[in-house]
C-alpha positions in Angstrom: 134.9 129.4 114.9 133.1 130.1 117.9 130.7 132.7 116.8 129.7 130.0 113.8 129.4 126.7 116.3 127.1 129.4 118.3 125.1 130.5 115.5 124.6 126.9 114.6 123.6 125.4 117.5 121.5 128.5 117.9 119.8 127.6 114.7 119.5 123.4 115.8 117.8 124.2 118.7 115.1 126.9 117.1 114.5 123.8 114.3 114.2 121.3 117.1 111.6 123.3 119.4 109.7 124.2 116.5 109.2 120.7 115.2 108.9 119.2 118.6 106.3 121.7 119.6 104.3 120.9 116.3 105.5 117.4 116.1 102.7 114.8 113.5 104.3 115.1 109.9 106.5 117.8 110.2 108.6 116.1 112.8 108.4 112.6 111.1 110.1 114.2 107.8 112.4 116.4 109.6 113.8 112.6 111.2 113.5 111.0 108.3 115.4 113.5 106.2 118.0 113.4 109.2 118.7 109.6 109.9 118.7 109.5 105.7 122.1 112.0 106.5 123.1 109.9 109.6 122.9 106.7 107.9 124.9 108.0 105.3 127.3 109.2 107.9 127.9 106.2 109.6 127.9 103.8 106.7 131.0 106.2 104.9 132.5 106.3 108.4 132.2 102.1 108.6 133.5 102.2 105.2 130.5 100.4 104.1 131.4 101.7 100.8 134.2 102.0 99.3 135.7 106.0 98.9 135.4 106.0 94.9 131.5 105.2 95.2 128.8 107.4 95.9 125.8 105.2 97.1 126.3 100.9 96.9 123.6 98.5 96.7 124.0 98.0 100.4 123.4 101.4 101.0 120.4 102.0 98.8 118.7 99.1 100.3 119.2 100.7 103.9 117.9 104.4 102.7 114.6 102.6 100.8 114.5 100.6 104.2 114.4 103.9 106.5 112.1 105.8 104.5 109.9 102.1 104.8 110.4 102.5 108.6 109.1 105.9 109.0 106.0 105.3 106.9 105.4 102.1 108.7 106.1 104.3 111.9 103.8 107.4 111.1 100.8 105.7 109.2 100.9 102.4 111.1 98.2 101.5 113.7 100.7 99.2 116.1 104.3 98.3 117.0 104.2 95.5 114.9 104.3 97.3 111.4 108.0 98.8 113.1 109.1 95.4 113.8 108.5 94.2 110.3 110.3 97.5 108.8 113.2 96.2 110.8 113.3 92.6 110.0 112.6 93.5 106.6 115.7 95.7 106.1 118.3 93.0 107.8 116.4 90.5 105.1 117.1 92.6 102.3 120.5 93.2 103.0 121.1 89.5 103.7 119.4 88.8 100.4 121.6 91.0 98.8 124.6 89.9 100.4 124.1 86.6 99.0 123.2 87.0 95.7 126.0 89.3 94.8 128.4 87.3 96.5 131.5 87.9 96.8 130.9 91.8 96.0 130.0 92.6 99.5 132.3 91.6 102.4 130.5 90.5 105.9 131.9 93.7 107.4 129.9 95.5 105.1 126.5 94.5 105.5 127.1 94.4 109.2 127.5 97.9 108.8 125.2 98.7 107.0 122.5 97.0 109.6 124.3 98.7 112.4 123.8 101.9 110.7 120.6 102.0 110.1 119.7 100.5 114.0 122.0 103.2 115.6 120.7 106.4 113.6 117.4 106.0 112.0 115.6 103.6 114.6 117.0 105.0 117.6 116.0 108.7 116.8 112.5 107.6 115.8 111.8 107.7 119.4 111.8 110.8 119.3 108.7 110.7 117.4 107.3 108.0 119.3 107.9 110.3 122.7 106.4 113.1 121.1 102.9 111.2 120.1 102.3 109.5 123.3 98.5 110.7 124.0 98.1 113.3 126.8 101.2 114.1 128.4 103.7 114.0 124.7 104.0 117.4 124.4 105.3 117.8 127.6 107.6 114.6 127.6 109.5 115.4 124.2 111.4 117.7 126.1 112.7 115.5 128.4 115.3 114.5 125.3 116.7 117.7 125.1 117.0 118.2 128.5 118.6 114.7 129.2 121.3 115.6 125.8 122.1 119.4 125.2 121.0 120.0 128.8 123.9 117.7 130.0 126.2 118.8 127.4 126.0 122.1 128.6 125.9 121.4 132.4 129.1 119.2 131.9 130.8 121.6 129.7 130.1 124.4 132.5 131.2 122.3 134.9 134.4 120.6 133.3 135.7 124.4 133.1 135.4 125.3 136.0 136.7 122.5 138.3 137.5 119.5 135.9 140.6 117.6 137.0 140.7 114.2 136.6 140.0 113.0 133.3 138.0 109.9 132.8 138.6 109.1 129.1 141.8 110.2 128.6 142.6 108.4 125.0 138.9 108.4 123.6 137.7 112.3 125.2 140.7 113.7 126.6 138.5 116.8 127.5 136.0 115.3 129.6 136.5 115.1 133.0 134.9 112.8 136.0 133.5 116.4 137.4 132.4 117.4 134.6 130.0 113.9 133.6 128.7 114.4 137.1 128.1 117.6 136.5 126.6 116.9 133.4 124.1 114.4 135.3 123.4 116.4 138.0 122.7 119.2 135.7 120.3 117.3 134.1 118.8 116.0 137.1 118.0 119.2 138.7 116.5 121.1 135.6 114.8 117.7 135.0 113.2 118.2 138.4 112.5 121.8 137.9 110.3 121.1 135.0 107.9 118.2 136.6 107.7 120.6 139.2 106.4 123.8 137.0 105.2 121.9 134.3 103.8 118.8 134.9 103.2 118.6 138.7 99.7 120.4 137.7 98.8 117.3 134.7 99.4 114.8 137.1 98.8 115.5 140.1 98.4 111.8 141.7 101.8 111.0 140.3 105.3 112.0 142.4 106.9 113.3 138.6 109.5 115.5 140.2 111.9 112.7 141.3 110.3 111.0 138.4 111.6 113.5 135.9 114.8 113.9 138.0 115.3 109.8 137.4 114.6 109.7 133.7 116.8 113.0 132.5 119.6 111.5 134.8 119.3 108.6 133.0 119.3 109.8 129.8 122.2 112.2 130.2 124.1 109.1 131.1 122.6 108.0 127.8 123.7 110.7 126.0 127.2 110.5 127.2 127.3 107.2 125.7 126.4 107.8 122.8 129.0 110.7 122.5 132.1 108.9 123.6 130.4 105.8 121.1 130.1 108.0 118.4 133.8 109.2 119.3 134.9 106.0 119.5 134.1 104.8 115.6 135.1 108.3 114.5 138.6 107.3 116.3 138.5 103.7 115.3 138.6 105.0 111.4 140.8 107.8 112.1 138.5 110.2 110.8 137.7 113.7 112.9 134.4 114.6 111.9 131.7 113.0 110.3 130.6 115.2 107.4 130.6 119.1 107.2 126.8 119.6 107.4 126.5 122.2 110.0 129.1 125.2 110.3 131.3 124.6 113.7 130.2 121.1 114.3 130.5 118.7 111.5 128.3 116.3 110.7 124.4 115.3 111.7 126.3 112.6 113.9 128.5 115.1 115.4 125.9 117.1 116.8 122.9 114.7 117.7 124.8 111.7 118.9 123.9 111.7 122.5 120.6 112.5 121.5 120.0 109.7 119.1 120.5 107.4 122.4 118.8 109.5 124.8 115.0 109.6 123.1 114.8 105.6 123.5 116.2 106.1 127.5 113.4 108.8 127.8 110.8 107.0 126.2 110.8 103.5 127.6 111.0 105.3 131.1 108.8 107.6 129.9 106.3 104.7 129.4 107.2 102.7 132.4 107.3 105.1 135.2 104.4 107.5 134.3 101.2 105.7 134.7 99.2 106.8 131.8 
């Protein structure tokens, strides 16, 4: 089991770097074709549908609306294409909601909305971090080292002196050494990189403790959206979300503390470099 979770994750991250590095269409299609597995994910998980059907009105609606989203994303010229996607889904599935009534229950369509805010949306910053002019290329990064950077630091960390544990019923395995570990981690590999990497780009800018601030925030982030995505996986007694990738389960399973890390990154991104 170990050598396959290995070889998987091993795989994840080549995939990742490669279509970060490149990022334009490839990386657009490699997140849509991910949050259309996510959504999926989640909307089984939130029993939007029920187990004997495959794909419900609901659901279909929500897919057509994410593949709307990240054409509205990659070929529109402003924000407010995005905005529209979004509005435009919750319509839909409030249009649909009432016209079949009673098929759907509320629960449902909340869901089904939920869904496709938490997965497809979120992760699109990615993208969005990635295509910032000038300094994208170098900020993407930031994602991975705010969520498998922290996984790995608190991981390390957790072994070797975790004690007291902080979620005992949702994460029994995560300690409060560990999380801080997992921040600081973060922090400090954040911190190296503005200082190797971008220190040069902007010179006028302070980016070390810059880069320190926003990958500590984001591994807070992406701690979050663990224990969150823990937390509906518990709520619906289920233990992983699909069998996707060998050794971790689902798309959820393994990018859930990213998928609320790249908006962290980005909005701080945007905020605290001037560019």
């Amino acid at each position: 089991m170990f050598l396959t979770r290995l070889a998987s994750g091993i795989v994840l991250l080549a995939i990742a770097l490669l279509m970060m590095g490149v990022g334009g269409l490839p990386l657009a299609l490699t997140l849509l074709v991910i949050s259309l597995i996510a959504y999926k994910e989640l909307t089984k998980a939130l029993l939007c549908a029920t187990k004997e059907q495959k794909l419900n009105g609901l659901e279909l609606v929500g897919m057509l609306g994410i593949v709307g989203y990240y054409a509205a994303m990659y070929f529109g010229t402003d924000s407010t294409y995005l905005f529209m996607s979004i509005v435009a889904v919750f319509m839909a599935e409030m249009f649909l909601y009432v016209i079949l009534f009673p098929k759907f229950q509320a629960s449902q369509v909340v869901s089904s909305v939920f869904a496709f805010l938490y997965a497809p949306v979120m992760l699109s910053f990615v993208y969005l971090t990635r295509e910032v002019s000038d300094v994208g290329f170098y900020t993407v990064w930031l994602i991975l080292i705010s969520s498998w950077g922290c996984d790995t630091c608190a991981y390390a960390v957790g072994k070797l002196i975790g004690k007291k544990k902080i979620f005992p019923v949702l994460s029994p395995h995560k300690s409060l050494e560990g999380c801080i570990g997992g921040v600081a981690g973060a922090a400090l590999i954040g911190a190296i990189y503005g200082y190797f990497v971008l220190r040069q780009m902007l010179p006028d800018q302070p980016v070390v403790p810059i880069m320190a601030f926003i990958c500590a925030a984001g591994a807070v982030m992406s701690m979050v959206g663990d224990l969150a995505a823990s937390a509906i996986k518990r709520n619906n007694h289920i233990k992983d979300y699909g069998k996707l990738i060998p050794g971790h389960g689902g798309i959820m399973d393994r990018f859930d503390s990213m998928i609320v890390t790249a908006p962290m990154v980005y909005f701080l991104t945007m905020l605290l470099l001037r560019m």
